[in-house]
N, C-alpha and C positions, 0 to 999 in steps of 0.2 A: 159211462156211469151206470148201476145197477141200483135200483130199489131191493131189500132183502129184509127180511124179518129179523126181527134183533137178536132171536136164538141163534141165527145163524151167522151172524156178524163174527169175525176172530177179530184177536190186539196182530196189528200192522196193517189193518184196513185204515183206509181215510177215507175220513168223510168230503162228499163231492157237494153234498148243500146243506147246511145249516139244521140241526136237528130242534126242536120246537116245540113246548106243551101244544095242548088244545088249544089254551087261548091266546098264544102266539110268544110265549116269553123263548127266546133262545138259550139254549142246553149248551149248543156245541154250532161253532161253526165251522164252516166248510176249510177246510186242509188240515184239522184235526184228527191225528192219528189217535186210532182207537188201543186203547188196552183193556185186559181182562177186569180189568176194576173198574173203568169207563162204562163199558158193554152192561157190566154189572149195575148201577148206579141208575143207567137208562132204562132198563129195564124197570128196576124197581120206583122208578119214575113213572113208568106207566107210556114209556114206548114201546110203540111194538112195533116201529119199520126204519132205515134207515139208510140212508142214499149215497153210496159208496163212490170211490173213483175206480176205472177200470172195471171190469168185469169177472170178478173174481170166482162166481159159483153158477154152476149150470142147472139153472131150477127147472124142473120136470116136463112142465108142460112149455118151455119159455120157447121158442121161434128162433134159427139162425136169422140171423140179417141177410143171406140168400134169400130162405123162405118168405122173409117180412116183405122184398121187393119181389118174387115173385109174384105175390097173392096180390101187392099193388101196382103191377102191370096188369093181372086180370080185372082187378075192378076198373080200369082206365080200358080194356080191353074196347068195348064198344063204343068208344069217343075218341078213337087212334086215328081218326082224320083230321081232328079239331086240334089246330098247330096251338091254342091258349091253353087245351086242358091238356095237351101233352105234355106242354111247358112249364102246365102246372105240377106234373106227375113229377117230372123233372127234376122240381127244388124239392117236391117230397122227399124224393130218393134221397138225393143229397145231402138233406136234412139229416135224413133216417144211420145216413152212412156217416156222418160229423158225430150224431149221440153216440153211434157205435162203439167209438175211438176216443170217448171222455172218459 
């Protein structure tokens, strides 16, 4: 799943969670396919993010998922003896690699 600013949202995205005012009324929920009129409406609503299924645009600054577990094997780097925080590292990764694939 991918967070993405609603300019940049296309129609045949789906939505992967619930899109939502400020003060929490729901717009759209999650496995609504987006169209140009949709996208359109939300905006003028006054969203401006919204949480896709899949991974559809490759934003600028955004991390492979190689990278993301690289950079969290060096923070775990000096506690690599400690068999609970490795263990911990562990379901990180795991974690990190299940969101990858929504």
């Amino acid at each position: 799943m991918q967070s993405l600013p609603i300019s940049l949202a296309a129609p045949g995205m789906v939505l992967a969670k619930a899109v939502k005012t400020e003060d929490g009324k729901v717009l759209c929920g999650p496995g609504v396919e987006l169209t140009a009129e949709l996208i359109n409406r939300l905006s003028k609503s006054g969203i401006h993010v919204a949480i896709v299924k899949g991974h559809p645009i490759h934003m600028p600054d955004e991390k492979s998922l190689a990278e993301l577990i690289k950079e969290l094997e060096a923070r775990f780097e000096r506690v690599k003896d400690d068999p609970v925080l490795r263990a911990l590292m562990r379901v990180i990764a795991e974690h990190m690699i299940e969101q990858s694939k929504m």
